[in-house]
C-alpha positions as CSV (number, residue, x, y, z in Angstrom):
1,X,-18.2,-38.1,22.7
2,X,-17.8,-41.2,25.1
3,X,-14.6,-40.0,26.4
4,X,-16.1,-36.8,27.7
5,X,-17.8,-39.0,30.0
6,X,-15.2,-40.7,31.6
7,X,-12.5,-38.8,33.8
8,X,-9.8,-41.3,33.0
9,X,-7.8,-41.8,29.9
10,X,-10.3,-43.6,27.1
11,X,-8.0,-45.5,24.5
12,X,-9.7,-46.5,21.4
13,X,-9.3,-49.8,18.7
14,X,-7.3,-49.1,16.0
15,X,-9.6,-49.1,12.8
16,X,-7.5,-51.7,11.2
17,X,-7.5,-54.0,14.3
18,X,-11.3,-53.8,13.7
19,X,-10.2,-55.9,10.8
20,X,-13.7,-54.5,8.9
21,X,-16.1,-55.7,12.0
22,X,-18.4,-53.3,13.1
23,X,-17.6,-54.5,16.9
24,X,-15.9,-56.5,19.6
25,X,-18.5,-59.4,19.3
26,X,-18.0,-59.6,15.1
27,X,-14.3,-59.9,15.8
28,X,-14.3,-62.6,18.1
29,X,-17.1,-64.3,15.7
30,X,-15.1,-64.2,12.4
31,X,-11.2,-63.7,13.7
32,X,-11.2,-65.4,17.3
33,X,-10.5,-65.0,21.0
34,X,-6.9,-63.8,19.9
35,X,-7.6,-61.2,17.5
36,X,-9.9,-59.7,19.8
37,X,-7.2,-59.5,22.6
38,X,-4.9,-58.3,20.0
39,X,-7.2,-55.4,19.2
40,X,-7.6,-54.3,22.7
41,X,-3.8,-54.4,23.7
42,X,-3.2,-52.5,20.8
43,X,-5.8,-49.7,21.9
44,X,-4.6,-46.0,21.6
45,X,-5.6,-42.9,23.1
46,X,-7.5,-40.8,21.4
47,X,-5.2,-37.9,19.9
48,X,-7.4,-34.3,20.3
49,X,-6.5,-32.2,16.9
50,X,-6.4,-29.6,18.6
51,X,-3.4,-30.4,20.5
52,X,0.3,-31.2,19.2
53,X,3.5,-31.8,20.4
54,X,6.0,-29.4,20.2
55,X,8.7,-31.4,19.1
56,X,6.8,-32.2,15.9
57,X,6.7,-28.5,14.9
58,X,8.9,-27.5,12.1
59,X,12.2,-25.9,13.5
60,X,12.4,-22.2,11.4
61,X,14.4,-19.3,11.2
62,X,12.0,-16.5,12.4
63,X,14.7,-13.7,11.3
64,X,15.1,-14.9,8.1
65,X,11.7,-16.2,7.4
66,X,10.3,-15.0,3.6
67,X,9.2,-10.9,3.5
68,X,9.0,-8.3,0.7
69,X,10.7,-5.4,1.0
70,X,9.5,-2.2,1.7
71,X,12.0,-0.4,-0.3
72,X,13.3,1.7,2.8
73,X,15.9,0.1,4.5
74,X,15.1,1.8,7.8
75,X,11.9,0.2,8.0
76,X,13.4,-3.2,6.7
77,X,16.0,-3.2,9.4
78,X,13.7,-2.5,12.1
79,X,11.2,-4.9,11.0
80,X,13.7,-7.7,10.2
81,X,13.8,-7.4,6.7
82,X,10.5,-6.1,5.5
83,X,6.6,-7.6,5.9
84,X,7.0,-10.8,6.8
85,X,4.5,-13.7,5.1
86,X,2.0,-14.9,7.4
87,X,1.8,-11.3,9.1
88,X,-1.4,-8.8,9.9
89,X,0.6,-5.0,9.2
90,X,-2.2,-2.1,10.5
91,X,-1.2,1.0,9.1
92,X,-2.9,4.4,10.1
93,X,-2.3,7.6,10.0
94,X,-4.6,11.3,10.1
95,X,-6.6,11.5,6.8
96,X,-5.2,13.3,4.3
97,X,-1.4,12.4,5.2
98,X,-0.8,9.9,2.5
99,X,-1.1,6.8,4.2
100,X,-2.8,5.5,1.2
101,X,-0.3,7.0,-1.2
102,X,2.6,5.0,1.1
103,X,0.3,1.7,0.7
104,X,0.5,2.0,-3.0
105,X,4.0,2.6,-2.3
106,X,4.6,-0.7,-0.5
107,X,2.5,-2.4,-3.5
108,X,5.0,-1.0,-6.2
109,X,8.0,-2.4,-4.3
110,X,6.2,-6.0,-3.9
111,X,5.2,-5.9,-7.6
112,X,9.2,-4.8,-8.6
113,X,10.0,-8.2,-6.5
114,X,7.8,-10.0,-8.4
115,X,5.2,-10.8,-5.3
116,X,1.3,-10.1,-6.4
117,X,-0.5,-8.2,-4.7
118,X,-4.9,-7.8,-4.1
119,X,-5.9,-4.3,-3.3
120,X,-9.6,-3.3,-2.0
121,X,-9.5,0.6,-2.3
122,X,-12.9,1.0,-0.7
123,X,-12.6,5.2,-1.3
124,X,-11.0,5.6,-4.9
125,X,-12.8,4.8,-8.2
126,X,-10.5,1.8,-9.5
127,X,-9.3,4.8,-12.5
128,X,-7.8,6.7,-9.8
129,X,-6.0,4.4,-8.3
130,X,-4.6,3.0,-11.1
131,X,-3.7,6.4,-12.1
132,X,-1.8,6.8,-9.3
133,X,0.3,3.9,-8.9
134,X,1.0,4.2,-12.1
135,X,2.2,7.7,-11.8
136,X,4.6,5.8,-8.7
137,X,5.9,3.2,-11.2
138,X,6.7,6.3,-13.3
139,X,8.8,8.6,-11.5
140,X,9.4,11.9,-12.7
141,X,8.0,10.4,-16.3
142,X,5.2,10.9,-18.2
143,X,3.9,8.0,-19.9
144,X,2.6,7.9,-23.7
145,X,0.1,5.5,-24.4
146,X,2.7,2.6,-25.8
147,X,4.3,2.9,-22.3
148,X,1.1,2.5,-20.9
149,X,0.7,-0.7,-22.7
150,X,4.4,-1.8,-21.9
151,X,3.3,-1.2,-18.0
152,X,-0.1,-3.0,-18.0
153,X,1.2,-6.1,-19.7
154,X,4.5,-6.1,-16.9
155,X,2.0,-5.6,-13.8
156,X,-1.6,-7.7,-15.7
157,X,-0.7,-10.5,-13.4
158,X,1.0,-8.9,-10.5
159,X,-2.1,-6.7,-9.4
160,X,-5.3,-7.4,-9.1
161,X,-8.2,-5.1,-7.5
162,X,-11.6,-6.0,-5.6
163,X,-14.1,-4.7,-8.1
164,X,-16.5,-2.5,-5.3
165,X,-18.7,-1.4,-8.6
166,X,-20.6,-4.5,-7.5
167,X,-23.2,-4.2,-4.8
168,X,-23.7,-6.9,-2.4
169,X,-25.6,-6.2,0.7
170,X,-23.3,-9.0,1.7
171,X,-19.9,-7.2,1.2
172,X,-17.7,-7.7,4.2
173,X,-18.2,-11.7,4.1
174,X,-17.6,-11.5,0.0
175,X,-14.4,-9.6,0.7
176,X,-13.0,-11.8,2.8
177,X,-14.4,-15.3,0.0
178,X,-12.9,-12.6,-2.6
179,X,-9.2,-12.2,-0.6
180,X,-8.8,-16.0,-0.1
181,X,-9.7,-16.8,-3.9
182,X,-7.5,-13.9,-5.0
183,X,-4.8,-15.5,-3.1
184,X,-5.6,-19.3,-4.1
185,X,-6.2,-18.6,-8.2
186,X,-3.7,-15.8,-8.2
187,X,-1.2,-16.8,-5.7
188,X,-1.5,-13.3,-4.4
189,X,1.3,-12.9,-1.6
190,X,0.3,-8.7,-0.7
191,X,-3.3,-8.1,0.7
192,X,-4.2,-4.3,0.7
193,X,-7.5,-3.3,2.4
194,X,-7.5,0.4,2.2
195,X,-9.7,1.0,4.6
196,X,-10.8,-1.0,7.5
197,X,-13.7,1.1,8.0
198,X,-15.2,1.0,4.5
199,X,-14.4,-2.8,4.3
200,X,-16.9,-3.7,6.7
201,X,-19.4,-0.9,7.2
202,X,-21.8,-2.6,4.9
203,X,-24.1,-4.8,6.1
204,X,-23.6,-5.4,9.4
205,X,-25.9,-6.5,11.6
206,X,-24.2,-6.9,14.8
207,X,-22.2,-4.4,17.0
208,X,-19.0,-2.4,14.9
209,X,-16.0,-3.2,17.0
210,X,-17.6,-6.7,17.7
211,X,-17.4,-6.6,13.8
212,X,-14.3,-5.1,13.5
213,X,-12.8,-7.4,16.0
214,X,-14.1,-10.9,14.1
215,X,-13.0,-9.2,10.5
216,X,-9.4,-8.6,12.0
217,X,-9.6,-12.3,13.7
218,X,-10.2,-14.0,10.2
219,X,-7.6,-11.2,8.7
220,X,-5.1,-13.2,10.8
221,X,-6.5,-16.7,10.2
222,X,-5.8,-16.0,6.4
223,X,-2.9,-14.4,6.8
224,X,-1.4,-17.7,8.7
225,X,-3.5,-20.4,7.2
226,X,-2.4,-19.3,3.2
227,X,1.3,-17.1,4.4
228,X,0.7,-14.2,2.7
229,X,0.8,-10.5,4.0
230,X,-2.2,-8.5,5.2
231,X,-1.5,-5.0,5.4
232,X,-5.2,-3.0,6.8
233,X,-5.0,1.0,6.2
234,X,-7.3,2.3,9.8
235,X,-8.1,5.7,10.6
236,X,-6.9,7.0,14.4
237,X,-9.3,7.6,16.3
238,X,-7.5,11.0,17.8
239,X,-4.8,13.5,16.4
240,X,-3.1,14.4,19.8
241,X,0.2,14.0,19.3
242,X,2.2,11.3,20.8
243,X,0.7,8.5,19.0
244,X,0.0,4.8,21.2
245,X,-2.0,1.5,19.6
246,X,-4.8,3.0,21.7
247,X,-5.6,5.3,19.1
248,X,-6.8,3.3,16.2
249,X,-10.0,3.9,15.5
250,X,-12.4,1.5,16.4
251,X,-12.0,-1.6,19.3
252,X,-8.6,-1.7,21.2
253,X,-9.1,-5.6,20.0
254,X,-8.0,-4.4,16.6
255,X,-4.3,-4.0,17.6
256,X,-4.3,-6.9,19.6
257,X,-5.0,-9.2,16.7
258,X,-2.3,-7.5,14.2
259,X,1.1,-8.3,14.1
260,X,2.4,-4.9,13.5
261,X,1.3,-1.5,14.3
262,X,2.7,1.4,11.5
263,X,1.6,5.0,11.5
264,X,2.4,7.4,8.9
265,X,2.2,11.1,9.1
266,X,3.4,14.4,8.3
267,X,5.7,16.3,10.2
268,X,6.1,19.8,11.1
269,X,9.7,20.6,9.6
270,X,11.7,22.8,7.5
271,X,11.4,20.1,4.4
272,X,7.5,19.8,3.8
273,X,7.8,17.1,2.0
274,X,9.5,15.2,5.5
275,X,7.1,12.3,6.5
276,X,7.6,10.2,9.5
277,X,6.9,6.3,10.4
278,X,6.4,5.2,14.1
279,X,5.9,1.8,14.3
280,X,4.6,0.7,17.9
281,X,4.2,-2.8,17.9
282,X,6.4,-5.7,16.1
283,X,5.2,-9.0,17.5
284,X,8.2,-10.8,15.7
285,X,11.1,-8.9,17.6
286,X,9.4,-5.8,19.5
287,X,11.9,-3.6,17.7
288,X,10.4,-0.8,17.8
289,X,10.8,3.2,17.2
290,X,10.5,5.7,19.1
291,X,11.0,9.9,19.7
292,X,14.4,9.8,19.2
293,X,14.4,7.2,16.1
294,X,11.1,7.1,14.3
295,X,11.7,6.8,10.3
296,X,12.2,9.5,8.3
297,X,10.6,9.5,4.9
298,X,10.5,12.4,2.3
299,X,7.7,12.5,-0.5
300,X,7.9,13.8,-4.1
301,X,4.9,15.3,-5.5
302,X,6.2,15.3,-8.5
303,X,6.9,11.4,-9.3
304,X,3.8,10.5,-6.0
305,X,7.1,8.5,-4.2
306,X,7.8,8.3,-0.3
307,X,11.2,7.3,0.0
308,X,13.7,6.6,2.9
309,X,16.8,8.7,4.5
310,X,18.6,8.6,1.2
311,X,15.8,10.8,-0.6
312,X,16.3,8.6,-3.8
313,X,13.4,9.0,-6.1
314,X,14.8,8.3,-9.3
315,X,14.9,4.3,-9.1
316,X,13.9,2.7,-12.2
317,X,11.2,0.0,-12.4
318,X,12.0,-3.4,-13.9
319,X,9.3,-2.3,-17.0
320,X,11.2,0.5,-17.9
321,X,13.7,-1.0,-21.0
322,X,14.6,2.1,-22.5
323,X,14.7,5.6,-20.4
324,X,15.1,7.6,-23.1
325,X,11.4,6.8,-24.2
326,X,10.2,8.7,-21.2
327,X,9.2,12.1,-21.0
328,X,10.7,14.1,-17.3
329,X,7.4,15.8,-16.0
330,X,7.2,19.6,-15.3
331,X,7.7,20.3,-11.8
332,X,4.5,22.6,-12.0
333,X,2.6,19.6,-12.9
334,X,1.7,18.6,-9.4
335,X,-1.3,16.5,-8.2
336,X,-2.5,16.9,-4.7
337,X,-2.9,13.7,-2.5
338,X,-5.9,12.7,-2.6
339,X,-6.5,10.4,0.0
């Protein structure tokens, strides 16, 4: 540009002062001497779009800005009310804990408050996951097939998965066209990428945490750009105990780029079902947990819920009309987590 040329302010014709001339010589030729004075008094400096003033940014109430519920009000409180739109959540925990079993959680709670939600389980077969959640919507139920029917048609818009039967040498840029049309033809509000190491360990062809880094940089430009939640599921990288942001698995950059760090694990205690949230970084307030206050959460293995201090499992689910049409599972029925 001309102006990069200049070390002094450039100011520039207005395009309507150029009155439909191509230049200065055209508007003196067809308008006159005056209109061409006109146009260079009324000259204006170029704006860059890149910069803005801060008194034209909209004034908003961070605290109370829109988030779905987590359905634990220990975690809502601490995070201001739940995830909050516009927001990168990195969850992680040890394999095996359940960190994907609490994800699905999360998903049940946003579906109950009527937010829709796009899940990429790159580790289940879509069967099992729907198996599962469905076992969470549930409870201590099982369901016969016409309550199978009455739950698919009360979650057929609310869910929606990332079909990885598909192979596409291409997959982590597909993902990411696949998350933003999910959340412009759905108006999906709750993105679930379960996990950050199977979403983008297909063909790469430059460095992994360089990769890693750029996939969690455009996580964030979606998440901003469109408001919705992006919760990522990542592997630590250790199992000391004592967990920091350092140990996610893959570049430090990761945790950088989120807006809140989560990490979900068991706990050795009297109550095996006793889980325990630390969450380590909360960009929005820096509330944070730690030794003395991390979250206590208690599983069922019987109804697949993780629940808060108040150990409720039997909430009902807005699809269930009539309770009486349900079935209480065996407590010897039990499913181990499978993920």
């Amino acid at each position: 540009m001309l102006s990069r040329r200049f070390p002094n302010k450039v100011r520039i014709v207005r395009e309507e002062d150029y009155k439909g001339c191509k230049d200065a010589n055209e508007i003196l030729q067809k308008h006159g001497k005056k209109s061409l004075i006109d146009a260079v008094n009324n000259a204006t400096y170029a704006e860059n779009k890149r910069i803005k003033r801060l008194s034209d940014v909209k004034s908003v109430d961070i605290l109370n800005s829109e988030s779905i519920s987590t359905g634990v009000k220990e975690i809502d409180s601490t995070l201001s009310g739940g995830l909050h739109l516009g927001q990168v959540i990195l969850l992680t925990g040890k394999r095996g804990d359940g960190k994907s079993t609490f994800m699905s959680q999360l998903i049940c709670e946003a579906t109950e408050n009527n937010y829709v939600s796009f899940v990429y389980s790159g580790e289940l077969m879509d069967f099992y996951f729907k198996r599962w959640i469905d076992m969470q919507f549930a409870g201590k139920n099982v369901l016969h097939n016409s309550e199978i029917d009455k739950l698919n048609k009360w979650y057929r818009d609310k869910i929606f998965l990332y079909d990885n039967s598909i192979i596409d040498d291409e997959e982590i840029e597909d993902l990411l066209s696949v998350v933003e049309d999910a959340i412009k033809k759905y108006d999906a509000k709750f993105i679930c990428l379960d996990n950050l190491m199977t979403a983008i360990d297909v063909g790469m062809n430059e460095d992994l945490y360089r990769a890693q880094s750029k996939f969690v940089g455009k996580l964030a430009h979606i998440a901003k750009s469109y408001n919705v939640v992006v919760l990522l599921v990542a592997h630590p990288r250790k199992t000391r105990e004592g967990f920091t942001n350092d140990d996610v698995s893959g570049s430090a950059d990761i945790t950088n780029k989120v807006d809140v760090v989560m990490s979900y694990c068991r706990i050795n205690s009297e109550d095996e079902n006793e889980r325990q949230l630390k969450i380590t970084k909360n960009r929005l307030t820096g509330k944070l947990t730690s030794d003395k206050n991390d979250i206590r959460l208690f599983y069922s293995e019987t109804s697949k819920r993780i629940v808060g201090s108040d150990k409720n499992f039997e909430k009902v689910y807005s699809f269930k009309k009539n309770e009486n049409e349900f079935v209480p599972i065996s407590e010897d029925l039990e499913w181990e987590i499978p993920f």
